[in-house]
C-alpha positions in Angstrom: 0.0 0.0 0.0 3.1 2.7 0.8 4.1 1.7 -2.4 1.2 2.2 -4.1 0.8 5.8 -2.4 3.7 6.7 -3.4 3.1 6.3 -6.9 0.0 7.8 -7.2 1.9 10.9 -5.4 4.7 11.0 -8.1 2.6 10.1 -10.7 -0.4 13.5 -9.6 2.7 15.8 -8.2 0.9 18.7 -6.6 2.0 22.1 -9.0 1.5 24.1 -6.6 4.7 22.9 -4.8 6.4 24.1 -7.6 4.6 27.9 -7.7 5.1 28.2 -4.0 8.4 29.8 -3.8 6.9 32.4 -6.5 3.8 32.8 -4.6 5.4 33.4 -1.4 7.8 36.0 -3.4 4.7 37.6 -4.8 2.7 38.3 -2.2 5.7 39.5 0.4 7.1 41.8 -2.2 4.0 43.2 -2.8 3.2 44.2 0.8 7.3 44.1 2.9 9.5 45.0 -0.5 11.7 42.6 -2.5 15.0 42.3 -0.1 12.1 40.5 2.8 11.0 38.5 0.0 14.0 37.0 -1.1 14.8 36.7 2.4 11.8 34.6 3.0 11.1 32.7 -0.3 14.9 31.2 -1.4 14.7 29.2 2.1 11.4 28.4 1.2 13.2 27.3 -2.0 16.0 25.5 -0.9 13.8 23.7 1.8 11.2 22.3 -1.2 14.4 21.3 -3.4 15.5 19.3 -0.3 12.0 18.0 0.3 10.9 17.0 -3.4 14.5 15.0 -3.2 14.2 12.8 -0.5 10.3 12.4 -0.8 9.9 12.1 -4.9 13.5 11.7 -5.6 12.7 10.5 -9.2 11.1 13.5 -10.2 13.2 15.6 -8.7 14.5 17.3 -12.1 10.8 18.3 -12.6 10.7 20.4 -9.8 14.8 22.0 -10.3 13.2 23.0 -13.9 10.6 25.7 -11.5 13.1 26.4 -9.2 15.2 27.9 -12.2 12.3 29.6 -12.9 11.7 31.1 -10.1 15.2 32.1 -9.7 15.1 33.7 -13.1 11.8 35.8 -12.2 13.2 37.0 -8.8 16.5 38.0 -10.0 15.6 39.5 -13.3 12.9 41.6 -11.3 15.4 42.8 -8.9 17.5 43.7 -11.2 15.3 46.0 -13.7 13.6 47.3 -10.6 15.3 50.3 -10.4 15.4 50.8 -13.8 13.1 54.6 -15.2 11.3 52.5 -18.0 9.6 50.6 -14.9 9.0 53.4 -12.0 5.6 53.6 -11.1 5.0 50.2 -12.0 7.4 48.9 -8.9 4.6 46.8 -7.5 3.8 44.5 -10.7 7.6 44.3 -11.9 7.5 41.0 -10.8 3.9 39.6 -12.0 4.9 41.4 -15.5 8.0 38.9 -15.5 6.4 35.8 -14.2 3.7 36.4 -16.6 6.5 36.4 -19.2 7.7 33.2 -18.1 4.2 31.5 -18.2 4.1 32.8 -21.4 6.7 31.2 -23.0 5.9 28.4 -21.1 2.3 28.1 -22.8 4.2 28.5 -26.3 6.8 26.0 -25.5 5.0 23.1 -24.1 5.9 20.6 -26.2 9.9 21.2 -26.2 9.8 21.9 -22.7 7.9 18.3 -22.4 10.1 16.3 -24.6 13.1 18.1 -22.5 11.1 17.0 -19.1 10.9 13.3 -20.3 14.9 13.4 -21.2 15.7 14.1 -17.8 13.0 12.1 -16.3 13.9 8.2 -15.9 11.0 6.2 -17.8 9.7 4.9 -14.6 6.4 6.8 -13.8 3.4 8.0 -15.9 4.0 12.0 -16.9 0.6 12.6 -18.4 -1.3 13.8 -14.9 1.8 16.1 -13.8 1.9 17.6 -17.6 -2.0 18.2 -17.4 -2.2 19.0 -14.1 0.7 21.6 -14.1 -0.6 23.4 -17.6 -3.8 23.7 -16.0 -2.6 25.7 -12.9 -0.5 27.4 -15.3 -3.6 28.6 -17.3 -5.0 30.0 -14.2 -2.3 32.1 -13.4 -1.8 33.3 -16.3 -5.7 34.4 -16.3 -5.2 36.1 -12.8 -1.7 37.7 -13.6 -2.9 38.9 -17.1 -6.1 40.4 -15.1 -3.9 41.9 -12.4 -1.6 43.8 -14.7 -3.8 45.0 -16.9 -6.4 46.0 -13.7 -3.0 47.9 -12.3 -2.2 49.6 -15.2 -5.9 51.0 -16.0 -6.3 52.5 -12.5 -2.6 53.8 -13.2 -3.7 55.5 -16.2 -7.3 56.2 -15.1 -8.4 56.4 -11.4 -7.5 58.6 -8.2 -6.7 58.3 -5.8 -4.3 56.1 -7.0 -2.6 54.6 -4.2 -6.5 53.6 -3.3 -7.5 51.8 -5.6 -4.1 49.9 -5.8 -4.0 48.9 -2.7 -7.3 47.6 -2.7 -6.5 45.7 -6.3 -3.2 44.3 -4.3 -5.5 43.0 -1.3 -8.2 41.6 -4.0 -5.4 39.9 -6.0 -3.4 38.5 -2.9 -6.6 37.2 -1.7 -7.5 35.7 -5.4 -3.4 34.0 -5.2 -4.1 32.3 -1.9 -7.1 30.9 -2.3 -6.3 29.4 -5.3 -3.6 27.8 -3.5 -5.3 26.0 -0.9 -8.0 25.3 -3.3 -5.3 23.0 -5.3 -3.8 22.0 -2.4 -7.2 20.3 -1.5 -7.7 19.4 -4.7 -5.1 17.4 -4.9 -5.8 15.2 -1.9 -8.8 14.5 -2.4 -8.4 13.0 -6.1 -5.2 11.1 -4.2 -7.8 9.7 -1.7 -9.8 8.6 -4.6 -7.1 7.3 -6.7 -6.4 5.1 -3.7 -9.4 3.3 -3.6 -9.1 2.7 -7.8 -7.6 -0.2 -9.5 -4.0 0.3 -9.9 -2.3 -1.9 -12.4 1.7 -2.0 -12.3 3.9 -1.6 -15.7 6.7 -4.3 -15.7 9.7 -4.1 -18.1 10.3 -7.4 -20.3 12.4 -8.9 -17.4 9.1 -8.6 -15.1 10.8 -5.8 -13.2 8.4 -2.9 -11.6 8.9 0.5 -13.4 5.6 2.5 -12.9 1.9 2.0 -12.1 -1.3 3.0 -14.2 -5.3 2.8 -13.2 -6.2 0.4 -14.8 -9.3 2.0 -17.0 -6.5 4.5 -18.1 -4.5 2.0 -19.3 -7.0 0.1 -21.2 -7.9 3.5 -22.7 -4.5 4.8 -23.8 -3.2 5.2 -27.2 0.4 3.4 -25.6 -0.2 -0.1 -24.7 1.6 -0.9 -21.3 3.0 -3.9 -20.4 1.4 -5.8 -17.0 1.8 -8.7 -15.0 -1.3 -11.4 -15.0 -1.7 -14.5 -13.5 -3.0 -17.4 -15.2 -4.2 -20.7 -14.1 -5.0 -24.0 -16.0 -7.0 -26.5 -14.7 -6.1 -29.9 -16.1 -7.5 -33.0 -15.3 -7.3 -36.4 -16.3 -6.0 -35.0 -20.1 -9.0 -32.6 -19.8 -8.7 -28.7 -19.4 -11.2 -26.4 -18.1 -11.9 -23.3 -20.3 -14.7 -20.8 -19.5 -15.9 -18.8 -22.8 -15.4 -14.5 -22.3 -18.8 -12.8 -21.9 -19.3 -11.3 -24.9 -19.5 -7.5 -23.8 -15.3 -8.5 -22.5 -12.7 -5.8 -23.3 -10.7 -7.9 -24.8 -11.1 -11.6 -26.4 -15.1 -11.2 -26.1 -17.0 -14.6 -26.6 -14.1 -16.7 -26.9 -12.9 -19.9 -25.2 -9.8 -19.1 -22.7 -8.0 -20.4 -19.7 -10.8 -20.7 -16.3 -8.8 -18.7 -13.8 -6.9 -15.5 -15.0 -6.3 -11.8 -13.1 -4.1 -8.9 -13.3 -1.5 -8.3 -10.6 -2.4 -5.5 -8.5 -0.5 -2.6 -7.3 1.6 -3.7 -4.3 0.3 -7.5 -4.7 2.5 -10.4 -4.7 1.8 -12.9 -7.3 1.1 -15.4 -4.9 -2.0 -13.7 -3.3 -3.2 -12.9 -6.8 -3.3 -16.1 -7.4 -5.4 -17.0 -4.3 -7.4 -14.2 -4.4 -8.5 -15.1 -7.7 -8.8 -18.9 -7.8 -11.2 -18.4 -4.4 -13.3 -15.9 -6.7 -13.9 -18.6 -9.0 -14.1 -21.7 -6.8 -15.9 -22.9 -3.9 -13.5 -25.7 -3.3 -9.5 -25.5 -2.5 -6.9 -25.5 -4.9 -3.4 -25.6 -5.3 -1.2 -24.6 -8.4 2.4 -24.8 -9.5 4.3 -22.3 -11.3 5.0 -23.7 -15.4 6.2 -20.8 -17.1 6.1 -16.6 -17.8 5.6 -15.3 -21.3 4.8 -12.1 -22.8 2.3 -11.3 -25.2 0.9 -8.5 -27.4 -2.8 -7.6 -27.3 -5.0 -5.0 -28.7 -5.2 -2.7 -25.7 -2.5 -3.8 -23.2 0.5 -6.1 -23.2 0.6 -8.9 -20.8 3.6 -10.4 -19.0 1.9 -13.9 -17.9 2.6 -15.9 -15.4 0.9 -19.1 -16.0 0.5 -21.6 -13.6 -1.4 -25.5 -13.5 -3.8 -26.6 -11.0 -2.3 -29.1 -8.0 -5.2 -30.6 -7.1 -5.0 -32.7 -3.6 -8.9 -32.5 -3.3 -11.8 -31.9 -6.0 -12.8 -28.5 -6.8 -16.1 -27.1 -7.3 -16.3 -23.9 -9.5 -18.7 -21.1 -8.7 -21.3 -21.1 -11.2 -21.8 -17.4 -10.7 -18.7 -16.7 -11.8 -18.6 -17.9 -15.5 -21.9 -19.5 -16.5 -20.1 -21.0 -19.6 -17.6 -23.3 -18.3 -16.9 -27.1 -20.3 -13.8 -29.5 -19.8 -11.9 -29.9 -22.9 -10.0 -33.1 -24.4 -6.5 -32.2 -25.6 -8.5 -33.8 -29.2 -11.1 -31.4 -29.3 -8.7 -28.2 -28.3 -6.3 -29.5 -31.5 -9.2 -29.9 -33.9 -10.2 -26.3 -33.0 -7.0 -24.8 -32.7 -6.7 -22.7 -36.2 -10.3 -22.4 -35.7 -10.2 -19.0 -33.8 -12.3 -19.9 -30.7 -9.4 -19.9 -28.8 -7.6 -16.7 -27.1 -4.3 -15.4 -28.6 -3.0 -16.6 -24.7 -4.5 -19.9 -24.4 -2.9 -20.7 -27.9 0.5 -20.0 -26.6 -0.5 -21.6 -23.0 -1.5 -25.2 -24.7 1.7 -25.3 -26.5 3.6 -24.8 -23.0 1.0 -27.0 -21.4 1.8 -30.1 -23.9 5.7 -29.5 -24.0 5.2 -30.1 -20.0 3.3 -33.7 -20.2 0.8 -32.8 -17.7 -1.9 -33.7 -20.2 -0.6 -37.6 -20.4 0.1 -37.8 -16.9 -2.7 -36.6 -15.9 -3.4 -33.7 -12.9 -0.4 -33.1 -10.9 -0.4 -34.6 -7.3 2.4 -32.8 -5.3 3.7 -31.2 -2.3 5.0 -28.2 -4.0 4.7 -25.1 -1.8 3.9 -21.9 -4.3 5.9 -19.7 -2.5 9.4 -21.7 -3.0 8.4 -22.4 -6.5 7.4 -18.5 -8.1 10.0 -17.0 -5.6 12.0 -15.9 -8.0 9.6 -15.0 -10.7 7.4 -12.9 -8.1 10.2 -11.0 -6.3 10.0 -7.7 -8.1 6.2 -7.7 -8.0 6.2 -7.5 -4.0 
């Protein structure tokens, strides 16, 4: 579960960690001067930098990327502060620069993106942050652009001057930090409800971990991910048990495939995936033993399988709620059908695996073989 929380943090980053320093900046300036606000928002700074490292380390050159923007606002403002072209307009010097930055920002998206995804390792979904952090950017951009343009009018336009500025100051402030706390809410609550969702992890063609992904999201995407499944065959005496796929299925709809098959959950061990699926499908107990991984290519996803064969030591009664079309195949009838195409791309390259192993002319396997010894290996990097 920690590991699962974690992800969903790196993978929906909260922007406005990376405004804050800015914000902070912002508003002190605008009501103690710029030497308090440096004063008070580089430590600020510095202490996020820190923070972002030891906390979401692999993003960390994400969040350097605002930190050098923030750097370049506050300096270049301090430094064409005192310069005639901008007196009178001392109190939006630096809103006029940030909005400059967010700017370019807007324009540049897609180099500054491809830059991002140099720096960041491959590891973790980037969509949310991307989204997430061009939205807030939008928003600023609205209030800064409204700001400036509200400053300058009364400027030009209204007396008392110093008046109506200050009140624009205290209206705009205001407008800054709520919309702070409003994200900061934000955020946590769609974390809390991320939680509770279906989180599929994305495995590297050695079965190594390297991100996480809901899993309607993934199904949904134009990139197809690859993710860890478990897959049981129940064989006995020569005979296989297949269930036919509903026919409103995602993928693989109305045809015949293996009866016991799951994805691997965020933070699950391949051994309790297998348990927690074989009891949603049986009433009975059952035992398996690891026969082989594979990898395969499908329409919306990629799966790297982990397929497994029943070890019966008692009978087993399926749960008829479960699939209502279940039948017990002869190793005759699945060969006659093969090239058919009732079969599930899977299922084809499980029987093959299946009849290199002899199971089907020895019949159901009758061991002592503990699941845990067996998939150690196979299952470490999914724990």
């Amino acid at each position: 579960m920690e590991k699962l929380r974690k992800q969903i943090k790196e993978s929906f980053f909260n922007p406005i960690l990376h405004f804050l320093p800015l914000i902070v900046f912002l508003v002190v300036d605008d009501f103690c001067g710029m030497s308090v606000a440096w004063k008070v928002s580089f430590p600020l700074a510095l202490i996020l930098l820190v923070y972002v490292y030891v906390v979401y380390n692999r993003i960390f050159s994400w969040h350097v990327l605002f930190t050098l923007m923030f750097v370049g606002v506050s300096v270049i403002a301090g430094l064409v502060r005192y310069l005639t072209v901008f007196k009178g307009e001392d109190e939006i010097v630096s809103e006029f620069f940030l909005l400059v930055f967010l700017l370019l920002a807007v324009l540049f998206r897609k180099k500054i993106q491809k830059v991002v995804l140099k720096l960041i390792p491959d590891v973790i979904p980037m969509s949310n942050n991307f989204e997430e952090l061009y939205r807030v950017i939008w928003v600023f951009l609205f209030v800064l652009l409204l700001y400036v343009s509200s400053f300058l009018i009364i400027q030009v336009t209204a007396k008392p001057i110093l008046l109506y500025q200050h009140m624009l100051q205290y209206v705009y402030v205001s407008v800054v930090l709520f919309l702070a706390v409003y994200e900061v809410l934000r955020v946590q609550i769609i974390r809390a409800k991320l939680l509770r969702e279906e989180w599929w992890p994305i495995v590297n063609n050695q079965g190594k971990i390297i991100g996480s992904i809901q899993h309607i999201t993934s199904l949904n995407d134009e990139k197809k991910y690859l993710h860890p499944v478990i897959r049981v065959l129940v064989v006995d005496k020569g005979m296989v048990l297949l269930q036919r796929r509903s026919d409103d299925s995602l993928i693989f709809s109305g045809l015949w495939d293996t009866a016991i098959s799951n994805h691997v959950k965020m933070g699950e061990t391949i051994e309790h995936c297998v348990d927690r699926a074989s009891e949603a499908c049986l009433l009975g107990g059952m035992k398996c033993m690891y026969l082989a991984n594979y990898t395969i290519e499908l329409d919306k996803e990629n799966h790297y399988a982990f397929l497994f064969v029943s070890c019966q030591q008692s009978e087993v009664t399926f749960n008829s709620n479960h699939s209502p079309q279940l039948k017990w195949w002869t190793q005759q009838q699945i060969e006659e059908n093969l090239e058919v195409g009732i079969f599930t791309d899977n299922f084809r390259i499980e029987f093959e695996l299946l009849q290199r192993s002899g199971l089907l002319e020895t019949g159901k396997c009758e061991c002592s073989c503990k699941l845990r010894d067996v998939i150690y290996h196979q299952s470490n990097g999914m724990k």
